[in-house]
C-alpha positions in Angstrom: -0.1 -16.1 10.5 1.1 -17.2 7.3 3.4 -19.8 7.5 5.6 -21.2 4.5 8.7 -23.4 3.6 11.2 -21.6 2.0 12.1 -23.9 -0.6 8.4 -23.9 -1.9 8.3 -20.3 -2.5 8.0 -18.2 -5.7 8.8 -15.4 -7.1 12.5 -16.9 -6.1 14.7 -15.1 -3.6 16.7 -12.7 -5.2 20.4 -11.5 -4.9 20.7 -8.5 -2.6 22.0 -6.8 -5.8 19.5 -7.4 -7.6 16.9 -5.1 -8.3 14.5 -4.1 -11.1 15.0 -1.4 -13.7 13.9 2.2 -13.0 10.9 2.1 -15.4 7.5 0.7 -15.5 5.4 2.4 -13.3 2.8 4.2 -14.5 1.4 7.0 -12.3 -2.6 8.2 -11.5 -3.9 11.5 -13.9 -3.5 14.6 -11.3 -5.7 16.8 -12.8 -8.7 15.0 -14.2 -12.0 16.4 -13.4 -14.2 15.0 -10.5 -17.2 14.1 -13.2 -14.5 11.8 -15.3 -13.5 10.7 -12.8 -16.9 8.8 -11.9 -16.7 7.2 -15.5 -13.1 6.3 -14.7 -11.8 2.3 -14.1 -9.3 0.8 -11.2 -6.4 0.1 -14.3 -6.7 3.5 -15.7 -5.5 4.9 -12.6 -3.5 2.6 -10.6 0.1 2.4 -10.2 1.0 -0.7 -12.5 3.4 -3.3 -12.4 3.6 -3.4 -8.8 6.9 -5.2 -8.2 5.9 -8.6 -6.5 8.1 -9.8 -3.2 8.9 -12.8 -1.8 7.9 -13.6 1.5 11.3 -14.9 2.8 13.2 -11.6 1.1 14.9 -9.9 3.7 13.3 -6.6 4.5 16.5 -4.6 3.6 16.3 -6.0 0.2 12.4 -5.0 -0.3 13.0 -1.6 1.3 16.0 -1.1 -1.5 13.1 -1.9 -4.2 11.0 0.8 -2.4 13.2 3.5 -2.8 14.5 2.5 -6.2 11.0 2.8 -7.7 9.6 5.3 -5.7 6.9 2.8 -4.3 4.9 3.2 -0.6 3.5 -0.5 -1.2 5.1 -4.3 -2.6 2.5 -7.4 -3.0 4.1 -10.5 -1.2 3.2 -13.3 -3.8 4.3 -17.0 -3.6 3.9 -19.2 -6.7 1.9 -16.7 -8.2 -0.6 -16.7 -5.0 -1.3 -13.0 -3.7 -0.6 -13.9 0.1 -0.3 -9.9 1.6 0.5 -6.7 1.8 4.0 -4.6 3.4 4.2 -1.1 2.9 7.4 0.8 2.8 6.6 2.6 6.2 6.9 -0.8 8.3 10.1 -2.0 6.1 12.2 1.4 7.1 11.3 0.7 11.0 12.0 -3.5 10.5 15.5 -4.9 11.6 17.4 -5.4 8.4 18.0 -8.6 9.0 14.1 -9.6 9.0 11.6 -11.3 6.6 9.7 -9.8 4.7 6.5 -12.1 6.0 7.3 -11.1 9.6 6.3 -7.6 8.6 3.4 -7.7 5.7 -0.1 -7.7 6.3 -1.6 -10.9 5.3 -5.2 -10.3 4.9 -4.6 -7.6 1.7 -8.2 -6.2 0.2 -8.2 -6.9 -3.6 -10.6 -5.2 -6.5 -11.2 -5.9 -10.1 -9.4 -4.4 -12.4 -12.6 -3.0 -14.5 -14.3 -1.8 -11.5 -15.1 1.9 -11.4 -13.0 4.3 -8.9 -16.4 4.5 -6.8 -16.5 1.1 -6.2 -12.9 1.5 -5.4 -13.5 4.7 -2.8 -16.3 2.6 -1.5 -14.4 -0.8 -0.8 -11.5 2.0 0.8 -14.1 3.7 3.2 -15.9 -0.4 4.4 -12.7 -1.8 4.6 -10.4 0.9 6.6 -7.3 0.9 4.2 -6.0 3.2 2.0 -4.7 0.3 -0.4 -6.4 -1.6 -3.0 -4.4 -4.7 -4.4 -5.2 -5.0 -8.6 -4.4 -8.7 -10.3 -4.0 -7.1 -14.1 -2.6 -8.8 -17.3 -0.4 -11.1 -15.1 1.0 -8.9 -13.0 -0.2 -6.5 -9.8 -1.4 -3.4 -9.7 -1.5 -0.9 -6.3 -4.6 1.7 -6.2 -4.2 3.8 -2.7 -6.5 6.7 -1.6 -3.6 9.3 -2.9 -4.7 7.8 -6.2 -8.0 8.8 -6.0 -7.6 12.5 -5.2 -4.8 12.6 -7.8 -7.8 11.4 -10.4 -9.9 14.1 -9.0 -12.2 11.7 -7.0 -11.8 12.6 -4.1 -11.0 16.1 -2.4 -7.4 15.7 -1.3 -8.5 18.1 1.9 -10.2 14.3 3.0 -7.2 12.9 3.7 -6.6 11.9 6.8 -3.3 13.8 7.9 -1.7 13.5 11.2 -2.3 16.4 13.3 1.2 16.8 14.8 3.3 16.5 11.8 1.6 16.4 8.5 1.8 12.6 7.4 -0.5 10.4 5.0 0.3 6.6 5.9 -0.8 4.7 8.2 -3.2 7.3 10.2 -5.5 6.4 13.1 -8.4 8.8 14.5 -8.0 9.8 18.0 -10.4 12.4 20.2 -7.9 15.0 19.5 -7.5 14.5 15.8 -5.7 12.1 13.2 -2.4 10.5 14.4 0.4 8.6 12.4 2.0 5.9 14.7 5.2 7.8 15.6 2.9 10.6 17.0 0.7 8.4 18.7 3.8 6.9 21.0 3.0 10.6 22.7 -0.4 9.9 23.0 -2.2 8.4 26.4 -1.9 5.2 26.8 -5.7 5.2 27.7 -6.2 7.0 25.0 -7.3 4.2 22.1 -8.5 5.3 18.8 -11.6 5.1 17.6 -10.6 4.2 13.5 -7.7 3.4 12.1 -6.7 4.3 8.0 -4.6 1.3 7.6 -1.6 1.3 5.0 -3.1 5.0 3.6 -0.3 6.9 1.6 0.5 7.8 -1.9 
């Protein structure tokens, strides 16, 4: 577990008021054809400028950047240092009270910015996530698996969808089919899965 001071901490805590501006966010091509889509590179078709959190920002205050910008995952950077990963599914079930480091993952998986969306599907499929991380001209970028099928990549009918009620994020393979986490709690308790999709959404 990460463990920080919070008076050595950057980007600086923000007022609970203030959030960034509706604009910036740059979404993946939906109809490009699987063939350019080989030829196709990580900044072409992430979701860029990710807006960058603070560890120590209260998880009410991310989740209002969430849903300002129509965003499923925030970078948790400290003086410029990528140090994780929370995605907006975990920040709508945290106490709003919380931090946002109490609730990120803090091993996030990272790619070049000039690799090609293969390498990108590849790193997905080795690493179980759904979510690439993209340092680009200063700022973050976010590729997910939603991406990629948007690009034409990959065949959206590979997603991994729960089999009880339709979601994307967060989805874990059990014997009786994919499972999101609020599904699961119905599951058996001996009843483990076998792979688990972590942080896969939009």
């Amino acid at each position: 577990m990460v463990v920080l001071q919070s008076s050595q901490i950057w980007p600086p805590l923000l007022d609970e008021d203030s959030l960034p501006p509706e604009s910036g966010i740059r979404l993946a091509a939906p109809s490009a054809r699987q063939s350019e889509a080989r030829s196709r590179l990580v900044h072409e078709v992430m979701s860029w400028p990710a807006h960058p959190v603070n560890p120590f920002s209260s998880t009410c205050h991310a989740l209002a950047i969430v849903e300002r910008l129509g965003l499923h995952h925030l970078p948790v950077v400290t003086f410029d240092e990528l140090i994780g990963v929370v995605c907006a599914c975990d920040l709508r079930e945290a106490p709003r009270d919380a931090l946002v480091h109490e609730y990120m993952s803090d091993d996030p998986v990272t790619i070049d910015a000039n690799a090609s969306l293969i390498d990108a599907a590849d790193l997905m499929e080795v690493s179980d996530t759904g979510c690439l991380l993209v340092t680009w001209n200063g700022s973050f970028g976010v590729l997910t698996h939603g991406d990629l099928c948007r690009a034409g990549l990959l065949d959206p009918a590979e997603r991994l969808t729960c089999a009880s009620c339709g979601a994307h994020q967060h989805m874990s393979r059990f014997s009786g089919g994919p499972c999101c986490p609020d599904c699961s709690a119905f599951r058996r308790d001996d009843e483990t899965p076998y792979y688990c999709d972590i942080g896969s959404g939009e």
